[in-house]
PASEBA-1860 file (N, C-alpha, C; in nm, 3 decimals):
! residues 114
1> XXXXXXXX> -1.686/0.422/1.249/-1.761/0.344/1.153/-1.685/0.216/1.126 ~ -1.754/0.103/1.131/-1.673/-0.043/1.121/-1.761/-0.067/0.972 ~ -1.713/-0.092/0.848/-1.751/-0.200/0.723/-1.670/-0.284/0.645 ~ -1.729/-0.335/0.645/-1.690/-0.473/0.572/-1.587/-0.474/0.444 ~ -1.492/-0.510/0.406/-1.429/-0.457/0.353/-1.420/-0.507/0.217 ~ -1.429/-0.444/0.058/-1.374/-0.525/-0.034/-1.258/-0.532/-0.056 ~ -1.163/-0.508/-0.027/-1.017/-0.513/0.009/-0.975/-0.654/0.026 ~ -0.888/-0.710/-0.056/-0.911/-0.842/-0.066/-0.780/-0.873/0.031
9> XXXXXXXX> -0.702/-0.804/0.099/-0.636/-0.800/0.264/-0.679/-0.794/0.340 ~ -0.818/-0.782/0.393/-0.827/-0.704/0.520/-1.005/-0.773/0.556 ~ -1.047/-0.793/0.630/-1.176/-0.802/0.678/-1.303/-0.677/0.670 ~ -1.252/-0.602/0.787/-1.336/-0.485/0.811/-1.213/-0.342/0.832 ~ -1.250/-0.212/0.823/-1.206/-0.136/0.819/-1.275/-0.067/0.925 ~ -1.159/-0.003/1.006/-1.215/0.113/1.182/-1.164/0.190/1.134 ~ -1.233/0.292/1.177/-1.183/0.467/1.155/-1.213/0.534/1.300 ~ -1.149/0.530/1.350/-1.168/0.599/1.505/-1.133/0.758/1.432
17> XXXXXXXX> -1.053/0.744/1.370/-1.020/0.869/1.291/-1.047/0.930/1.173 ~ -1.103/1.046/1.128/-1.056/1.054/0.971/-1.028/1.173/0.918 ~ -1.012/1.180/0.844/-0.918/1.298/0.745/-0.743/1.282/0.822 ~ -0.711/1.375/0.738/-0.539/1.401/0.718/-0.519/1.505/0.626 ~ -0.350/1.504/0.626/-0.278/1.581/0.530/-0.204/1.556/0.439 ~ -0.192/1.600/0.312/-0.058/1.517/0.210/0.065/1.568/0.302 ~ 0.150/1.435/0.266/0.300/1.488/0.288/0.375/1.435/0.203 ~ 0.337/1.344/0.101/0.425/1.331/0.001/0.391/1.302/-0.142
25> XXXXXXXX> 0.471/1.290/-0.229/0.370/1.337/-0.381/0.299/1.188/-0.424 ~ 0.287/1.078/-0.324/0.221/0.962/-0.304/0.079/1.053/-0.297 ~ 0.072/1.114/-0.216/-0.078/1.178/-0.128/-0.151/1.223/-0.257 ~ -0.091/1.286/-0.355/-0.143/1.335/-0.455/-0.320/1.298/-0.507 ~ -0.303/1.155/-0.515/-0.431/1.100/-0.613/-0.486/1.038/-0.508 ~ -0.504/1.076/-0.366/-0.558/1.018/-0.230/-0.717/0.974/-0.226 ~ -0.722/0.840/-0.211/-0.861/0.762/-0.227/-0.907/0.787/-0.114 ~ -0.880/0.831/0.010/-0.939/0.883/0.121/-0.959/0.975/0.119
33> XXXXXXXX> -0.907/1.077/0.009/-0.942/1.241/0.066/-1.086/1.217/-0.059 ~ -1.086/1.141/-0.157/-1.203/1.141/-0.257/-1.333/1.134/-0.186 ~ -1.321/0.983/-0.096/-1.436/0.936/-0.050/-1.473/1.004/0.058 ~ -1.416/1.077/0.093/-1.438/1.148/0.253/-1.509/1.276/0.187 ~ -1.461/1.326/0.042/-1.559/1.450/0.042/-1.698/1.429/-0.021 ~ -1.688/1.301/-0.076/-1.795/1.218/-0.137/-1.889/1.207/0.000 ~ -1.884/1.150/0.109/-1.908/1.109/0.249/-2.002/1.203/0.297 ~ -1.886/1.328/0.315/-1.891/1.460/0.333/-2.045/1.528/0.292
41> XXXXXXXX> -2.052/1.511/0.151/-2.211/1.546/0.074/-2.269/1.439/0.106 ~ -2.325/1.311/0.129/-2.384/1.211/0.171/-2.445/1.289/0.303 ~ -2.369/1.332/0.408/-2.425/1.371/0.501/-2.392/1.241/0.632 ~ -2.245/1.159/0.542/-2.231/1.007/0.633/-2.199/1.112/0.771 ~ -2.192/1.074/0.930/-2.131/1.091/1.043/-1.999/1.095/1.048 ~ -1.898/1.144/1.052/-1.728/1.134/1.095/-1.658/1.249/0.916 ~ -1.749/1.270/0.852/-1.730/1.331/0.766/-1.771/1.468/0.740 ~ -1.845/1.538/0.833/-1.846/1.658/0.826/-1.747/1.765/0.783
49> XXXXXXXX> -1.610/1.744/0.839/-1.502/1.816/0.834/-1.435/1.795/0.681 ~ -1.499/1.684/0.606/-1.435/1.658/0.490/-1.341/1.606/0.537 ~ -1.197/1.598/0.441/-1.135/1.553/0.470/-1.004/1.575/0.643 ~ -1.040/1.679/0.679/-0.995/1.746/0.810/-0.993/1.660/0.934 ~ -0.881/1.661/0.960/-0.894/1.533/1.125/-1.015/1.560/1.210 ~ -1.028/1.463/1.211/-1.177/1.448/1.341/-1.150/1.301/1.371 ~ -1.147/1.374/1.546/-1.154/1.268/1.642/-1.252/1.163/1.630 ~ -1.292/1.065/1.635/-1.444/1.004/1.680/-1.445/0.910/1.769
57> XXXXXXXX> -1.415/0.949/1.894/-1.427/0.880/2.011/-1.529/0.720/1.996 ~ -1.670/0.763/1.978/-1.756/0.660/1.967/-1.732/0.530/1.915 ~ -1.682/0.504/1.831/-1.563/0.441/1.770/-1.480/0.365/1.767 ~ -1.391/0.424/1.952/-1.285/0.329/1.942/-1.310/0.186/1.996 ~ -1.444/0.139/2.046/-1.446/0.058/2.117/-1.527/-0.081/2.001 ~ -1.540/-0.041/1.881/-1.587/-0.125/1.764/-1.513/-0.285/1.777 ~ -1.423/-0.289/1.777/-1.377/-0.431/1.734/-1.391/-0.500/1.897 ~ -1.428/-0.432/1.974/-1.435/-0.510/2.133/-1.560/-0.550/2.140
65> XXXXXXXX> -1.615/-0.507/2.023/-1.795/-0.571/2.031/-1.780/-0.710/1.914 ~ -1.665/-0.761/1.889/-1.686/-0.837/1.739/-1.618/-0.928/1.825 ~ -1.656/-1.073/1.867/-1.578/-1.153/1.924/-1.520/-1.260/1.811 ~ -1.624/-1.242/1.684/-1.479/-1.319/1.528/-1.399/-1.284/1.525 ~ -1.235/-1.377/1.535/-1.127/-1.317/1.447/-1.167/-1.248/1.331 ~ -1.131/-1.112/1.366/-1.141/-1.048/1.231/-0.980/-0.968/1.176 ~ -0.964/-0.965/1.079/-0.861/-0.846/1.061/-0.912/-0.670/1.010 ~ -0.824/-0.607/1.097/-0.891/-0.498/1.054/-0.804/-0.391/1.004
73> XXXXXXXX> -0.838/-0.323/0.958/-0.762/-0.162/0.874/-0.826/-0.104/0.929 ~ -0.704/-0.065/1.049/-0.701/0.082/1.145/-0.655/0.184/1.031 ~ -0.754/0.302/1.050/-0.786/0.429/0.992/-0.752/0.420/0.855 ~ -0.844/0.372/0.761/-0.849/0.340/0.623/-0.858/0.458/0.555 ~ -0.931/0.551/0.642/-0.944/0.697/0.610/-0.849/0.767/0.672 ~ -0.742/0.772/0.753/-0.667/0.870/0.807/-0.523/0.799/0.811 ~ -0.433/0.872/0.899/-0.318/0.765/0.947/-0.306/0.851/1.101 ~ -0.260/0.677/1.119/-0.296/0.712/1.300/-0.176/0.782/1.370
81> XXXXXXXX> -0.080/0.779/1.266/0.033/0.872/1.324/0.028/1.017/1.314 ~ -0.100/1.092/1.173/-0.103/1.222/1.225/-0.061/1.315/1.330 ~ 0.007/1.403/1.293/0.065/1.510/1.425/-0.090/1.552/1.477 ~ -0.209/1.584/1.412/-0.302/1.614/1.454/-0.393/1.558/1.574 ~ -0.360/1.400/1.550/-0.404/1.325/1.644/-0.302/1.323/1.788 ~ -0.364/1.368/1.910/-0.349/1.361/1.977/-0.250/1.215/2.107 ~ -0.144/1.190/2.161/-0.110/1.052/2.183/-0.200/1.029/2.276 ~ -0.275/1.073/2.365/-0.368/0.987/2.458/-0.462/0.927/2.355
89> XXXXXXXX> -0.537/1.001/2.221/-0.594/0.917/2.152/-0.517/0.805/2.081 ~ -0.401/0.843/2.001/-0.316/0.681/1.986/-0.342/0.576/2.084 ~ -0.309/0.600/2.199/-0.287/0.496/2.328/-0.443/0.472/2.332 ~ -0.564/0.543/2.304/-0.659/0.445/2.330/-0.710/0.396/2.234 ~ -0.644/0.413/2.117/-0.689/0.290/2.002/-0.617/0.165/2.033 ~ -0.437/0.217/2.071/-0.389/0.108/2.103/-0.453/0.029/2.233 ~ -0.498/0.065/2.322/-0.561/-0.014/2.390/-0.653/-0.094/2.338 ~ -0.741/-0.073/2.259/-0.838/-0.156/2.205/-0.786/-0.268/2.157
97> XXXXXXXX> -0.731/-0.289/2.093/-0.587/-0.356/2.035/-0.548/-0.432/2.121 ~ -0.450/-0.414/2.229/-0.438/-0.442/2.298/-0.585/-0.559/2.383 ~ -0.674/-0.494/2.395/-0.799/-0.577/2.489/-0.841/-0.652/2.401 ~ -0.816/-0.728/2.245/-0.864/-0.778/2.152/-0.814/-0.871/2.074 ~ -0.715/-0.980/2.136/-0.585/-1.014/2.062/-0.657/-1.120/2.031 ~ -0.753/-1.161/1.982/-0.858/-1.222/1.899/-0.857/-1.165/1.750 ~ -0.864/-1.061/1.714/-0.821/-0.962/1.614/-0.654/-0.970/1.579 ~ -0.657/-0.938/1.426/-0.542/-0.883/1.372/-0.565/-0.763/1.321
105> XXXXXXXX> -0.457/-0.671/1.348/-0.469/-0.554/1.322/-0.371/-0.531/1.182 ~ -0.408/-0.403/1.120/-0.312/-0.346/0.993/-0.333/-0.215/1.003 ~ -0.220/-0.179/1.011/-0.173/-0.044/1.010/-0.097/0.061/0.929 ~ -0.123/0.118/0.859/-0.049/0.180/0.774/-0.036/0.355/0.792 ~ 0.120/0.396/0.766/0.127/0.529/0.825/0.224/0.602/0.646 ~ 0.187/0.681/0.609/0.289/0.755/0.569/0.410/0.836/0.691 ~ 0.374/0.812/0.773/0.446/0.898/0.857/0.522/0.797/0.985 ~ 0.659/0.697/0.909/0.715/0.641/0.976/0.799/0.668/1.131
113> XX> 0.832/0.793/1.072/0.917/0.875/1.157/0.856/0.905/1.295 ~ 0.724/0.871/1.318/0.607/0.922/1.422/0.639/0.794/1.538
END
């Protein structure tokens, strides 16, 4: 899912990914695990699992269709360093990335160590 963002950093927000896990007492009051179970009852697509990792392939190829510089917030809903997520899926977000250097990317991980 690519939208527009009110985030007064960022352009649009990609979620090739979503859900996760707490790992630190940051995670506690988590605005992604809210909206994802909010999502979740909506009946939005990529939210079935609630907050639970799910892949969404369909996805990764969003910002290769946007030829505006845009900036974007990779996995606004997840973090892309999850142990859950798979590295061939890392490497093909990073590819997108990579095929798009028209784009700025933002990335944020609780999980530096990854």
């Amino acid at each position: 899912m690519v939208a527009s963002s009110k985030i007064e950093w960022t352009d649009h927000t990609w979620n090739p990914v979503t859900g996760c896990t707490k790992v630190s007492p940051g995670c506690k009051h988590c605005y992604a695990e809210t909206l994802a179970k909010r999502l979740q009852r909506m009946g939005v697509r990529g939210y079935e699992n609630g907050f639970g990792v799910t892949l969404l392939p369909e996805r990764l190829d969003a910002p290769r269709k946007r030829r505006k510089p845009t900036i974007w917030f990779v996995n606004s809903m997840s973090d892309v360093f999850h142990p859950k997520i798979p590295f061939a899926f890392v490497d093909k977000i990073f590819a997108t990335i990579t095929a798009t250097p028209q784009h700025r990317y933002q990335i944020l991980t609780k999980r530096p160590e990854s």
